[in-house]
C-alpha positions, -999 to 999 in steps of 0.1 A, spaced: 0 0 0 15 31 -10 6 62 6 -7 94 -13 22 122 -20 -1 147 -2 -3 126 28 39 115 29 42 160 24 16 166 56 30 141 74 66 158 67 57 190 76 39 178 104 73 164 119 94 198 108 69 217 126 72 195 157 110 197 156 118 232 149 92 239 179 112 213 201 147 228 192 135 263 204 119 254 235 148 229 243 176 258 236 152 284 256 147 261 285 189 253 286 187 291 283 168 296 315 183 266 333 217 284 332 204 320 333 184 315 367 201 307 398 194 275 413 164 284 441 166 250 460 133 235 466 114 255 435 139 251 406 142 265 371 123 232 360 96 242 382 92 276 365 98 264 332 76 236 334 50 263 349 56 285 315 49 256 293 17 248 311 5 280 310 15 284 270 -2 247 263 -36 261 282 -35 292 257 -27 271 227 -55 247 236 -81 277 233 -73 288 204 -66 251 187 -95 254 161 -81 286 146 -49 282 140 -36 252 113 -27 219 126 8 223 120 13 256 138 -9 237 166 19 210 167 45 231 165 35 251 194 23 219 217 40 186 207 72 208 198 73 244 221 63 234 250 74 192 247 109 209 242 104 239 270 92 217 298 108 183 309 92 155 328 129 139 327 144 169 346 114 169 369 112 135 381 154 137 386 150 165 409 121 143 424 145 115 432 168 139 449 147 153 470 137 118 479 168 104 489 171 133 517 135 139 524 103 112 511 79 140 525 94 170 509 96 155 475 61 140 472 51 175 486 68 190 456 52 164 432 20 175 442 27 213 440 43 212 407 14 192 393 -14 214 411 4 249 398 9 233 362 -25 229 363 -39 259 371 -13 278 347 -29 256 325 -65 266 331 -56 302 335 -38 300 299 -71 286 288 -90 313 302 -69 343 291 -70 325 252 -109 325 252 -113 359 272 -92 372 242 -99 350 215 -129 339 225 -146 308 202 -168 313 171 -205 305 172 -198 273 150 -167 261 179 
């Protein structure tokens, strides 16, 4: 089964999208991580991972306006590169091997912040954009 040319070209500017958004959210977090001093128990990643949340809530509100690519490009690439579960779960396991406490206590901060960045990047892209009568 061969696939259509028009597919193979959607599906190859789908990827290019997706990486050129992950290679500039990857150099701007490395940016960050070596531009902000290191805060102990709220680091860069929890910032940066804060960003991309918020960013990913505002790109979800506007998702039926802007083309699938730039959608891509923006989610699975922008903020997939900006934030870092890796990163995340590695200062996790730090935390862990001094304190269990401290570092499921950070777990559940970072995840209830992301969250609400999330919903509040939602909310500021449909108080500004909000959807059409057909969305």
């Amino acid at each position: 089964m061969t696939q259509k040319p028009t597919h193979v070209r959607t599906t190859a500017l789908m990827f290019g999208a997706v990486f050129i958004g992950g290679a500039v959210g990857s150099l701007l977090r490395e940016l960050f991580s070596v531009s902000i001093p290191h805060a102990g128990f709220l680091t860069q990643t929890f910032g940066i991972n804060i960003v991309a949340c918020f960013i990913l809530g505002w790109l979800y509100s506007v998702r039926n306006r802007v083309h699938a690519h730039v959608l891509h490009l923006g989610t699975v690439g922008f903020c997939g590169g900006l934030s870092t579960f890796s990163s995340f779960v590695s200062e996790l396991e730090r935390l862990a091997l001094s304190n269990i406490w401290v570092a499921a206590s950070a777990a559940a901060l970072e995840i209830a912040v992301g969250l609400a960045a999330a919903i509040l990047g939602e909310a500021i892209g449909r108080r500004f954009h909000p959807p059409r009568a057909t969305e």
